[in-house]
Each structure stands twice: as structure tokens, then as C-alpha cells.
TORKOLKE-840097 format. One record per residue (C-alpha): residue number from 1; chain; x, y, z; residue in three letters. Coordinates in steps of 0.1 Angstrom, whole numbers, m for minus. Each point is the difference from the previous one (the first is absolute). Layout:
N
NUM / A / X / Y / Z / ALA;
...
//
This chain:
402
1 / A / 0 / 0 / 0 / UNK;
2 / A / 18 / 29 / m11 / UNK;
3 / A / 5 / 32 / 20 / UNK;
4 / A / m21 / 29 / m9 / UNK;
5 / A / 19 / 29 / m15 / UNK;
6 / A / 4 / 33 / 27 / UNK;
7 / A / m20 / 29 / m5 / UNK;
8 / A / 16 / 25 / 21 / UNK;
9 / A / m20 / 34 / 6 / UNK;
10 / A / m9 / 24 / m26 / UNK;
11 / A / 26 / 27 / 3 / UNK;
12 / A / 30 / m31 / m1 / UNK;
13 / A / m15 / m22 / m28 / UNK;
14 / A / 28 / 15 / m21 / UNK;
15 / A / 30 / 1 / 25 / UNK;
16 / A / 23 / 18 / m27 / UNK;
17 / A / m24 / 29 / m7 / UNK;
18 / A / m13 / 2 / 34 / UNK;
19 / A / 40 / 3 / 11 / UNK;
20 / A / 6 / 28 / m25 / UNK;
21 / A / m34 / 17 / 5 / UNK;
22 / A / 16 / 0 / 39 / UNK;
23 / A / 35 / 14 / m13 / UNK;
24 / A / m13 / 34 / m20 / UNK;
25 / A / m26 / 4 / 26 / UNK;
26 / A / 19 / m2 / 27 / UNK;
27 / A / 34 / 19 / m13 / UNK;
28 / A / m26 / 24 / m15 / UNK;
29 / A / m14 / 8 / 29 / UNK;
30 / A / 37 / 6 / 15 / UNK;
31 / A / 4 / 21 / m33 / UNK;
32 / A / m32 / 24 / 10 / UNK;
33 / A / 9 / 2 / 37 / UNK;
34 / A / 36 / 9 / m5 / UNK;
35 / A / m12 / 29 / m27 / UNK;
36 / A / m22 / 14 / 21 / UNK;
37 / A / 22 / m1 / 30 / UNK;
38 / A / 28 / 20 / m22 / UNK;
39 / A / m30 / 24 / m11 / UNK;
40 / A / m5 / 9 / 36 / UNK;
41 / A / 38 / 4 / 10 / UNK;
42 / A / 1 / 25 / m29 / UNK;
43 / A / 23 / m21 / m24 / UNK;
44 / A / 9 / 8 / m39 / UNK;
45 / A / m25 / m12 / m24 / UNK;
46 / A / 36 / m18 / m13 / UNK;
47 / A / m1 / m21 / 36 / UNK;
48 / A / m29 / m25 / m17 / UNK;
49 / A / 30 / m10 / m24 / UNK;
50 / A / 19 / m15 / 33 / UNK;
51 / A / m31 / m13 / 16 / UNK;
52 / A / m11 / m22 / m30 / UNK;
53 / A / 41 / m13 / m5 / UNK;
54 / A / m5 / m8 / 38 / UNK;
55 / A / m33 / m17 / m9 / UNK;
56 / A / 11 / m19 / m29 / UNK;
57 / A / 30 / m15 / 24 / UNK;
58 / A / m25 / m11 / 26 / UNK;
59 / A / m22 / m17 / m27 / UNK;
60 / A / 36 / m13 / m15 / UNK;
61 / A / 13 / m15 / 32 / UNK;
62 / A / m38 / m16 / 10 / UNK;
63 / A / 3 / m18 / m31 / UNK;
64 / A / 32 / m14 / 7 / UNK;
65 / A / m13 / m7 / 38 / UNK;
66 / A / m28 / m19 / m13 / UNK;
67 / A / 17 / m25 / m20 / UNK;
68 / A / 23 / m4 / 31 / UNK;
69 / A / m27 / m5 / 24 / UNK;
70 / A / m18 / m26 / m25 / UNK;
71 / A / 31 / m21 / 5 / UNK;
72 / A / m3 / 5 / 39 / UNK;
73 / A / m37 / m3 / 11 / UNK;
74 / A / 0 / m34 / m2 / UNK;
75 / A / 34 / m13 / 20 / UNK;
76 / A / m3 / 0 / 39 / UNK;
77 / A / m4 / 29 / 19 / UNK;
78 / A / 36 / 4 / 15 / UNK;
79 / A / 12 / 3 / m40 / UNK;
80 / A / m31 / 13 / m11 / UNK;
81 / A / 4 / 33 / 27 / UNK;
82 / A / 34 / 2 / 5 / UNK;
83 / A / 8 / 2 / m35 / UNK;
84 / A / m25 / 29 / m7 / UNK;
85 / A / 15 / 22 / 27 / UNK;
86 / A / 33 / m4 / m16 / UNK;
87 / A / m16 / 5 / m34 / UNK;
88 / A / m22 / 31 / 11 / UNK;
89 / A / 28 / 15 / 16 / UNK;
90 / A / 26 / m3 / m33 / UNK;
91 / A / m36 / 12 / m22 / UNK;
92 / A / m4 / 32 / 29 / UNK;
93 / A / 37 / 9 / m4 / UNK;
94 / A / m2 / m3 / m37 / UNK;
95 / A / m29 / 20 / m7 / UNK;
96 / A / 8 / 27 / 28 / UNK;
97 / A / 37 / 5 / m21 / UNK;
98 / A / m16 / 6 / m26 / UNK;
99 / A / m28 / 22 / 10 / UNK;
100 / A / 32 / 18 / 14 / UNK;
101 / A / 23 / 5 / m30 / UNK;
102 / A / m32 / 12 / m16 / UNK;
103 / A / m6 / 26 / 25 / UNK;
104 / A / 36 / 13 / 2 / UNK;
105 / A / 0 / 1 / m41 / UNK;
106 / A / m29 / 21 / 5 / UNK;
107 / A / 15 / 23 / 20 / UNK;
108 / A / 35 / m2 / 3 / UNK;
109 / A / 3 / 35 / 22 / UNK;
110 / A / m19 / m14 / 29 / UNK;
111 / A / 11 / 3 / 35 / UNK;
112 / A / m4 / m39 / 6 / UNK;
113 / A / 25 / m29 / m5 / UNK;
114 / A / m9 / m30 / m20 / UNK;
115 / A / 4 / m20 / 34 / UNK;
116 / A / m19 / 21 / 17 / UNK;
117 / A / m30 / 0 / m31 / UNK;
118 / A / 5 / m38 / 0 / UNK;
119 / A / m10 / m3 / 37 / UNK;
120 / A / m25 / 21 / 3 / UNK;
121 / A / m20 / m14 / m34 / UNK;
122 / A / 11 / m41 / 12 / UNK;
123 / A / m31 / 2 / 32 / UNK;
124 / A / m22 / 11 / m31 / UNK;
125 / A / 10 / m21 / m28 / UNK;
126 / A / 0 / m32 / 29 / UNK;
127 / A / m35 / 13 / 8 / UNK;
128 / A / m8 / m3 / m33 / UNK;
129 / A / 12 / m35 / m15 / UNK;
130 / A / m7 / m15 / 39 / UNK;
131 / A / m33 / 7 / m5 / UNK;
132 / A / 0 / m12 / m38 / UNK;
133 / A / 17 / m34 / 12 / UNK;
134 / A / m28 / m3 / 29 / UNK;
135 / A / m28 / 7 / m23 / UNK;
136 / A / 17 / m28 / m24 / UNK;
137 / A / 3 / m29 / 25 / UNK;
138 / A / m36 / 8 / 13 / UNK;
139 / A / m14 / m1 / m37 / UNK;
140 / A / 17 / m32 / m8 / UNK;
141 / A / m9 / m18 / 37 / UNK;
142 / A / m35 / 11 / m6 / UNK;
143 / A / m5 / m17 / m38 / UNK;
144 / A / 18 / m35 / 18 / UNK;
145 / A / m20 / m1 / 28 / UNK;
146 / A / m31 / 5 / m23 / UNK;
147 / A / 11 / m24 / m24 / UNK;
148 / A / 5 / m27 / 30 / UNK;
149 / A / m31 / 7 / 13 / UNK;
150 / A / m17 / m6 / m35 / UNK;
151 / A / 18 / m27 / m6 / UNK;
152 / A / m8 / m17 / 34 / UNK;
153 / A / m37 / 11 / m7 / UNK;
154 / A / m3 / m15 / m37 / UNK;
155 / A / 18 / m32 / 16 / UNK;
156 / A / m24 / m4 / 28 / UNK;
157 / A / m30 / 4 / m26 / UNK;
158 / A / 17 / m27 / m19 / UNK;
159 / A / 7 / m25 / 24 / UNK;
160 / A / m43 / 11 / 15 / UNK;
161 / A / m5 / m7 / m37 / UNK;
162 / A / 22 / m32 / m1 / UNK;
163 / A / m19 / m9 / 34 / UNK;
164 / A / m36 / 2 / m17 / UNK;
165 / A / 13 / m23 / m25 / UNK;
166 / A / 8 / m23 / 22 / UNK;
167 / A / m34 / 2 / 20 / UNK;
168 / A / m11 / m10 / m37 / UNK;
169 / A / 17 / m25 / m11 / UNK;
170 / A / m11 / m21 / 31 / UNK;
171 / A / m34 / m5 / m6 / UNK;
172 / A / 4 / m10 / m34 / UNK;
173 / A / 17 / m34 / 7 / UNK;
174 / A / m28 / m8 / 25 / UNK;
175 / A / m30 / 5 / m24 / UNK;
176 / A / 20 / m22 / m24 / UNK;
177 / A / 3 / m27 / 21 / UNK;
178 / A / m34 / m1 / 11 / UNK;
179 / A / m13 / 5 / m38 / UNK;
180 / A / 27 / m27 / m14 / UNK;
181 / A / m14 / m26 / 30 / UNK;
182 / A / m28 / 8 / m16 / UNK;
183 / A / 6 / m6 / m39 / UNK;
184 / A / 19 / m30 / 12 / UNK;
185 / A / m32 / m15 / 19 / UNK;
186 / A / m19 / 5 / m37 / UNK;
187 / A / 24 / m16 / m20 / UNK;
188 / A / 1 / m34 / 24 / UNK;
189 / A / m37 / 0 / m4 / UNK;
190 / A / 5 / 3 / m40 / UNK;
191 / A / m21 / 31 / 1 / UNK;
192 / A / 21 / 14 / m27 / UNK;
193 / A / m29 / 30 / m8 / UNK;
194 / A / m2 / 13 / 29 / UNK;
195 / A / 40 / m4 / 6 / UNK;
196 / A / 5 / 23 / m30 / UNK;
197 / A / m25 / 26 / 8 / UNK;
198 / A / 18 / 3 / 32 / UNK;
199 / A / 32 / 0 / m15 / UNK;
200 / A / m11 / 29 / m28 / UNK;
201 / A / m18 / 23 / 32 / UNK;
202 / A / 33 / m3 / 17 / UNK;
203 / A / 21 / 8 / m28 / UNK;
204 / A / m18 / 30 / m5 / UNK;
205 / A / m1 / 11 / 34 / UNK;
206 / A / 41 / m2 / 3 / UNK;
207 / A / m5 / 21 / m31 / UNK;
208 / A / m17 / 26 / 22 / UNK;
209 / A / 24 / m1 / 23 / UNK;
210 / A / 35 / 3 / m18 / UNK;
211 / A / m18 / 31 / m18 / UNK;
212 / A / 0 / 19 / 35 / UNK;
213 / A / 35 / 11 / 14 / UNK;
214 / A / 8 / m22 / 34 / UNK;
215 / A / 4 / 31 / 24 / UNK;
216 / A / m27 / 22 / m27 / UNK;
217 / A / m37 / 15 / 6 / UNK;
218 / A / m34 / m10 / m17 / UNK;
219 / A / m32 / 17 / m3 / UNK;
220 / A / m24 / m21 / 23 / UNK;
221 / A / m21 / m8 / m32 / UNK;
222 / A / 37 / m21 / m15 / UNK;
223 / A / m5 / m16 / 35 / UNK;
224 / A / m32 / m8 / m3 / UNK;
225 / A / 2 / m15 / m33 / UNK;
226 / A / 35 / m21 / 11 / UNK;
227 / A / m22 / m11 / 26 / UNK;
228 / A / m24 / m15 / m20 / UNK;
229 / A / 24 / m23 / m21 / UNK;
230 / A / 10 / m11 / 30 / UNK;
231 / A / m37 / m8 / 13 / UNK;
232 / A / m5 / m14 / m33 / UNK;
233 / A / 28 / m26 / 5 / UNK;
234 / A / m19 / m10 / 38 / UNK;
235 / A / m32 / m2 / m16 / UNK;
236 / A / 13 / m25 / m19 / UNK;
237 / A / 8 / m17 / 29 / UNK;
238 / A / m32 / 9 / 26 / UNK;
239 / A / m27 / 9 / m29 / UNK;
240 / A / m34 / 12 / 23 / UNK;
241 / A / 16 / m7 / 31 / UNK;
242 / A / 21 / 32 / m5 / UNK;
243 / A / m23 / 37 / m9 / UNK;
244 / A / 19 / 37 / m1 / UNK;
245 / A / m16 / 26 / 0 / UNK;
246 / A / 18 / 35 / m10 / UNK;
247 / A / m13 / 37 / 14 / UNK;
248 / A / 22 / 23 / m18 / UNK;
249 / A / m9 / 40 / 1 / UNK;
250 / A / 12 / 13 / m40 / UNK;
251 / A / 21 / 27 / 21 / UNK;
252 / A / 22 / m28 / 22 / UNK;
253 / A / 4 / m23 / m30 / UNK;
254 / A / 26 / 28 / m11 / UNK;
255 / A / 21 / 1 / 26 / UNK;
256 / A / 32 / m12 / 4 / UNK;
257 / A / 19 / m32 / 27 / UNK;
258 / A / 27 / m21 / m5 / UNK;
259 / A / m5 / m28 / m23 / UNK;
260 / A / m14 / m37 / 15 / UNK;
261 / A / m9 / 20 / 33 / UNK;
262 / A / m31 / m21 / 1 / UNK;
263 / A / 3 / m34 / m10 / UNK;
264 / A / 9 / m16 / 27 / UNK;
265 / A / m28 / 13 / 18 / UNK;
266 / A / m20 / m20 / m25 / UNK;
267 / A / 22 / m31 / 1 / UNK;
268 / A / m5 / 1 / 39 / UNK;
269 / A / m35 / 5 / m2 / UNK;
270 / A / m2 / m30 / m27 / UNK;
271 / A / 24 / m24 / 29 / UNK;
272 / A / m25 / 11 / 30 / UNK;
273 / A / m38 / 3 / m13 / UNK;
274 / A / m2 / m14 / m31 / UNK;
275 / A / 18 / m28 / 5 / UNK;
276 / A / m10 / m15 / 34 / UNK;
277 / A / m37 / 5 / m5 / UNK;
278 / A / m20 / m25 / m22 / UNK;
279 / A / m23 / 33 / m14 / UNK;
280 / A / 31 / 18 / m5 / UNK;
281 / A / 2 / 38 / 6 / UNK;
282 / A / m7 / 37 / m16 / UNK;
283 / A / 31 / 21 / m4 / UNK;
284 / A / m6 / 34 / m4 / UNK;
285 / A / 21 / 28 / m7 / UNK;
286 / A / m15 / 37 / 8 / UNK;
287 / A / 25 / 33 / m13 / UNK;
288 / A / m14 / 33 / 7 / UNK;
289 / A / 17 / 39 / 8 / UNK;
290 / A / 1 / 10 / 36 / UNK;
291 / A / 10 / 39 / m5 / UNK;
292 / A / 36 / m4 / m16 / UNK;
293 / A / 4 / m34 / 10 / UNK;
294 / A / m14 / m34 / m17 / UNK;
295 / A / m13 / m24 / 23 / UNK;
296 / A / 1 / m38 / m14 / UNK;
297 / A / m18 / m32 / 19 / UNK;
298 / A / 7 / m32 / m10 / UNK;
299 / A / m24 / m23 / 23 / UNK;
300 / A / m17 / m34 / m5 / UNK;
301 / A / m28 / m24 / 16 / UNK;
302 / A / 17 / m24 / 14 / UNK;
303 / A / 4 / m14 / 37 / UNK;
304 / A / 18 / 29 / 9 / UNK;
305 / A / 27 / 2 / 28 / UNK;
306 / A / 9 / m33 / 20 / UNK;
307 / A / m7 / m4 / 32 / UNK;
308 / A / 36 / 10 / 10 / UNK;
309 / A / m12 / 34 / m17 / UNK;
310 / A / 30 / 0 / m23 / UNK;
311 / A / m2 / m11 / m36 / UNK;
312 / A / 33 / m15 / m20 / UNK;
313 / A / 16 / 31 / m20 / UNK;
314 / A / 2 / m22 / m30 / UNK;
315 / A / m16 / m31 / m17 / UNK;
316 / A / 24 / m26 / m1 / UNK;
317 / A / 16 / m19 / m31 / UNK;
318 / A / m13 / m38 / 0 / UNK;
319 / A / 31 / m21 / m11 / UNK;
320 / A / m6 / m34 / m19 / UNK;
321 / A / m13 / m19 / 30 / UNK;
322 / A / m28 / 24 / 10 / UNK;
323 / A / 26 / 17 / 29 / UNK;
324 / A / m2 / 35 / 6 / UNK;
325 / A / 26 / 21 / m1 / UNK;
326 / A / 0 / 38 / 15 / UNK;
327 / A / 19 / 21 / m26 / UNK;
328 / A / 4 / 28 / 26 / UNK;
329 / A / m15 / 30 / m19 / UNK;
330 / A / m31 / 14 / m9 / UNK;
331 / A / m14 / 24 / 31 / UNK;
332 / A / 31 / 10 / 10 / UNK;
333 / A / 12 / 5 / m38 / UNK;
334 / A / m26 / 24 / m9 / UNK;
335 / A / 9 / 19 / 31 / UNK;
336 / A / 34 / 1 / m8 / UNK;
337 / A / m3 / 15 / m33 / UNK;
338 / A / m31 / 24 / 14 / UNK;
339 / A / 30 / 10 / 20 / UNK;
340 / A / 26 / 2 / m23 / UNK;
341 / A / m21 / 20 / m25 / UNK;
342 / A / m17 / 24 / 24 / UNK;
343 / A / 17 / 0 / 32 / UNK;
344 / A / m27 / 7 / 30 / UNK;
345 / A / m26 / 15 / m23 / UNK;
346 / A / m16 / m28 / m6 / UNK;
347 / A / m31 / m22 / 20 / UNK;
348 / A / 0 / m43 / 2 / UNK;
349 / A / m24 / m7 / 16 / UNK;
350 / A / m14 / m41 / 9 / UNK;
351 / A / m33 / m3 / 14 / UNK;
352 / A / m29 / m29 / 2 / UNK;
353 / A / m32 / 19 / m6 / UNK;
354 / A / m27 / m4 / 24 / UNK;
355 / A / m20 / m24 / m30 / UNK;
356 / A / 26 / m22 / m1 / UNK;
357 / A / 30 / m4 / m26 / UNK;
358 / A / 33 / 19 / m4 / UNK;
359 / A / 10 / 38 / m12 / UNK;
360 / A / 31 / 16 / m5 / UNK;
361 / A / m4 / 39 / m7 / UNK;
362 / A / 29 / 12 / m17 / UNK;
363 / A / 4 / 39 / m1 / UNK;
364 / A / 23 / 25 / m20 / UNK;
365 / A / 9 / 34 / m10 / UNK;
366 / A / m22 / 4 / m34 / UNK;
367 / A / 24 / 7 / m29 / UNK;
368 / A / m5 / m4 / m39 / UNK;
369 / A / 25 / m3 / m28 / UNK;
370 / A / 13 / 31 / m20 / UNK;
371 / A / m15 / m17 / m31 / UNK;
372 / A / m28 / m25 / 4 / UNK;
373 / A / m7 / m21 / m25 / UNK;
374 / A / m41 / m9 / m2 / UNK;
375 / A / m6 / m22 / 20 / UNK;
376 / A / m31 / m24 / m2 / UNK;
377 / A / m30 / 5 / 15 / UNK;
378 / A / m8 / m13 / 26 / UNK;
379 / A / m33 / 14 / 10 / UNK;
380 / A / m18 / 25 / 24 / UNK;
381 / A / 2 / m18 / 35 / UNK;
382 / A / m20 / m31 / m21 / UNK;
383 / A / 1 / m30 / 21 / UNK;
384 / A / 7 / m27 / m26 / UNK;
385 / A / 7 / m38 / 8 / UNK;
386 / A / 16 / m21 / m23 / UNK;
387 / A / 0 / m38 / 0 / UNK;
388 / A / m3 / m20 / m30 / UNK;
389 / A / 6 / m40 / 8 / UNK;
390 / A / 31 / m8 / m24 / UNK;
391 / A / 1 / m34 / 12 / UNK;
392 / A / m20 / m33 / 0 / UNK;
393 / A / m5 / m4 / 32 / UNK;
394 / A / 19 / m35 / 4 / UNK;
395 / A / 31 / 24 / m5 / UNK;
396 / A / m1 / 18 / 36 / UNK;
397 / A / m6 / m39 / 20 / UNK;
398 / A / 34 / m3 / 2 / UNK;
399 / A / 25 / 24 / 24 / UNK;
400 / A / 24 / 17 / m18 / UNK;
401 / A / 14 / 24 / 23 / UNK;
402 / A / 5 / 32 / 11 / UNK;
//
């Protein structure tokens, strides 16, 4: 998974053009402040002539200080400091000769010595390029503690995003095995039909779901419609003994959760009240807006809680001699990727309804995608149930697991 490329802020997108746009402002300010300064002490219009050679040697010198210092930010701070007080000093000394010799060329009949012109202009001139080196170091520290902290950020949305996918890829491998155990059943009864209508509805449900990014969204209406080619594959399996029933409000269907949020809430309500119970079970799902926030239900008719007033977190896989195996996921994957994707803002809540049966209520922020594409309809809070028998009956006598 490749690194994301830094986007430092606006005004250092460009770190060449922001660095010169730094240089002329900055010596140009010193240019304006010096001008005025002679102005005011009464100095010769001629005096701008020193002022901008004294300029153009401060701009000079920073130039040659910043390629140094490039060389230097990076080594430990012993090096790193020690040399630029060395350095600064030689570059202070350096530009204060010169703005020196320029002054005593400029007036050669002056009362002052060069030494003592040199050591009067060296507190200035150190002034100056200190405060240019400062400003430098600062600049630079700033842009590599932003670009660490991007960096760290990007990596830890990565490896959230690597987490999600891993959330995902679990429950894939369990619904295989239960849906193979299944196929497998068919073909030692030589019910070859139905084998291959099981085989072609799972097929194009792992079609669904190699479409969808691992760690991506879906609107709930791709959900919705993953979820029935999966139901479509049980059916096969349960015919009437297994009824859904979808409330969808046209608003909710277009909002947005992490792909495969809510099939294993349907796979454990398929293990605990459809399968136990001779009449089988109604599995409902209910979406609706609750101010900004959609509020999904997934619930079913079935015995409810045990009597220990816990239920399993996950159907088990049935291996080849009818023994079940707890995968270890399910409940406690869909919260981990509730919590992965949305940190405390989000509601799971189990419950066993006073009528009997099981509900989890799964609420989220309500967000849509930049570009929806139309999704289909899926009615206006219409209550529909859907349960054609696919099977001769004779098919469901036998256990094929779950």
C-alpha cells in the first residue's frame, strides 16, 4: 500500500517560490526600513546607492547561508548548532567588512576609522542575518514536523483502512464454508439442479462483493440488494421456513456504511431462528433517518435470547461430521469496524423485544457519496415479503448446515 504523497500548506506547496517570495520580501522590507531611517537622519539622496549595495550583500550572503544550512539541518544538533555559530559568525564578519569599505568609499573624509565603522555596523549586520538564520531553521522545522505528522496521519488511515479489510475478509470464508457444506450435501444426494442454482446465486454474489473495495462504503440500497443474493442462496436451502421482509425510507436507502456491515446480522439470525424452529422465522430489516443519523434494525422471530440471556455472537461453521465450530467473529466484527470507521459516533445496540425474537439497532452519522449513482427503488416505507419456494420440498429433509 503505497504512501500517500505530502501536501504541505498552501503558502509552502512550492518550497522554491515560497523561499524566494520570503527572500525579496524580507530583504525588501530591510531595503524600505533602512531608506526611511536615512530619510529621517537627513542623508543624501546618493546614501540609497550604499543602502541597496548593503542590501544586495545581505541577500548575497543568505543565499550562500541557505545552501550551507540545507547541508546542516539534518545532522545532530551538536554539528548542526555548533557549526552555524561558527558559520554565522564568519557570514556577520564578512558582510559587516564589507558594509564597511563601502561606507568609508563613500566618504573617505570621515572622522571614523574603518575599525571603528566595522564594530559599530557588526551588532547590526549580526542582528540582521541572526534573525534571518532563526527565521530559516524555524521555516524548515515547521514544514518537517508537518510532513511527519501527515505522514503519520495518512499511515494510520492506512493501516484503519488495512484494519477494515481485514474485518472483511473474515466473514467471507465462514459463509463459504457454510454455503459449500451446503452444495456438497446436494451433490451426495445427486440433486444436481438445485446444486447448480446454488452454485450460479453464489457465484454472483462473490461478484457483488469483489465489485466493493474491502475497507470502502455502499449506499444502503447496494446493501440491500447484496443482501438479497445472499438470502436468495438460504432460500434455497430453508424455502418458506425463511420470510424477510425489507422497510426502507427512499431517503435512507441513499446513505452511505461500510460495505457487508449487515450480513452477518442476517447469517446470525438464519443460525438462531430460522434454523432451530420447525416454522422457521421472519427476518426483517427496517432503515429509516433519525435527524442526521440513519438508524438500521435488523431483527427476526425467533426464540429470542437463551435462558443464560446471552446469544452466540456468530453462527457456527458445521464441519463434515455435523460438529460446530465457532469462527469467533460476527457481533464483535461488526463492532469493530463500527469502530474503526466512526470511532464513538456510532450506536450497537442488542436487544430481545418484548414480542419475542432478536434486534440489533445499528446507528450512524448520515452521509452520502459526492456522486450517487441511481440507485434502485426500493419503495416508500412499503412493507414487502418475499418468499418464493425454489425447492421441492424433499430438498430441505436433509441438514446441511449452517
Amino acid at each position: 500500500m503505497a504512501v500517500l504523497p505530502f501536501q504541505p500548506t498552501p503558502f509552502f506547496a512550492q518550497k522554491n517560490r515560497a523561499f524566494w517570495n520570503l527572500q525579496f520580501a524580507g530583504w525588501g522590507g530591510v531595503l524600505l526600513l533602512r531608506s526611511i531611517s536615512a530619510f529621517a537622519n537627513g542623508q543624501d539622496l546618493d546614501f540609497l546607492l550604499v543602502i541597496l549595495i548593503a542590501t544586495i550583500t545581505g541577500l548575497s550572503i543568505s543565499l550562500v547561508l541557505s545552501v550551507i544550512y540545507r547541508q546542516l539541518i539534518n545532522r545532530k544538533p551538536l554539528v548542526t548548532w555548533g557549526a552555524t555559530a561558527v558559520i554565522l559568525l564568519l557570514a556577520v564578519s564578512l558582510y559587516t567588512f564589507i558594509d564597511s569599505w563601502v561606507l568609508d568609499l563613500y566618504r573617505p573624509d570621515s572622522d571614523a576609522g574603518f575599525a571603528q565603522r566595522f564594530l559599530g555596523l557588526f551588532s547590526y549586520d549580526l542582528v540582521l542575518l541572526g534573525a534571518w538564520s532563526a527565521l530559516y531553521y524555524a521555516i524548515n522545522f515547521f514544514l518537517q514536523v508537518e510532513e511527519q505528522a501527515d505522514r503519520l496521519e495518512r499511515l494510520e488511515a492506512q493501516a484503519t483502512s488495512a484494519q477494515l479489510a481485514m474485518l472483511r475478509y473474515q466473514l467471507n470464508p465462514h459463509f463459504l464454508f457454510n454455503t459449500l457444506n451446503s452444495i456438497s450435501t446436494l451433490v451426495l444426494l445427486k440433486q444436481t439442479e438445485p446444486a447448480n442454482a446454488m452454485l450460479t446465486r453464489l457465484s454472483s454474489f462473490l461478484r457483488q462483493t469483489l465489485v466493493t473495495e474491502p475497507g470502502g462504503k455502499v449506499t444502503l440500497s447496494e446493501e440491500v440488494e447484496t443482501l438479497k443474493l445472499y438470502l436468495g442462496i438460504e432460500k434455497m436451502r430453508f424455502e418458506e421456513r425463511l420470510r424477510t421482509e425489507f422497510t426502507v425510507d427512499p431517503e435512507a436507502a441513499k446513505a452511505q456504511l461500510p460495505a457487508m456491515l449487515l450480513q452477518p446480522l442476517v447469517e446470525n439470525a438464519i443460525k438462531y431462528a430460522v434454523s432451530p424452529q420447525e416454522e422457521g422465522a421472519r427476518i426483517s430489516l427496517a432503515a429509516r433517518l433519525v435527524g442526521q443519523r440513519l438508524r438500521v434494525t435488523v431483527s427476526d422471530t425467533g426464540p429470542g435470547l437463551p435462558t443464560d440471556g446471552k446469544r452466540p455472537s456468530f453462527p457456527d461453521v458445521l464441519t463434515g461430521n455435523g460438529h460446530a465450530v465457532s469462527t469467533g467473529v460476527g457481533l464483535a466484527n461488526i463492532r469493530d469496524r463500527l469502530a474503526q470507521a466512526y470511532g464513538d459516533d456510532h450506536l450497537f445496540e442488542i436487544r430481545a423485544p418484548a414480542a419475542g425474537g432478536f434486534a440489533v439497532t445499528i446507528e450512524i452519522p448520515f452521509e452520502t457519496a459526492d456522486e450517487e449513482a441511481d440507485a434502485p427503488p426500493l419503495g416508500a416505507s412499503v412493507q414487502t415479503e418475499d418468499n418464493p419456494p425454489l425447492l421441492p420440498a424433499a430438498a430441505n429433509r436433509h441438514p446441511m448446515g449452517t
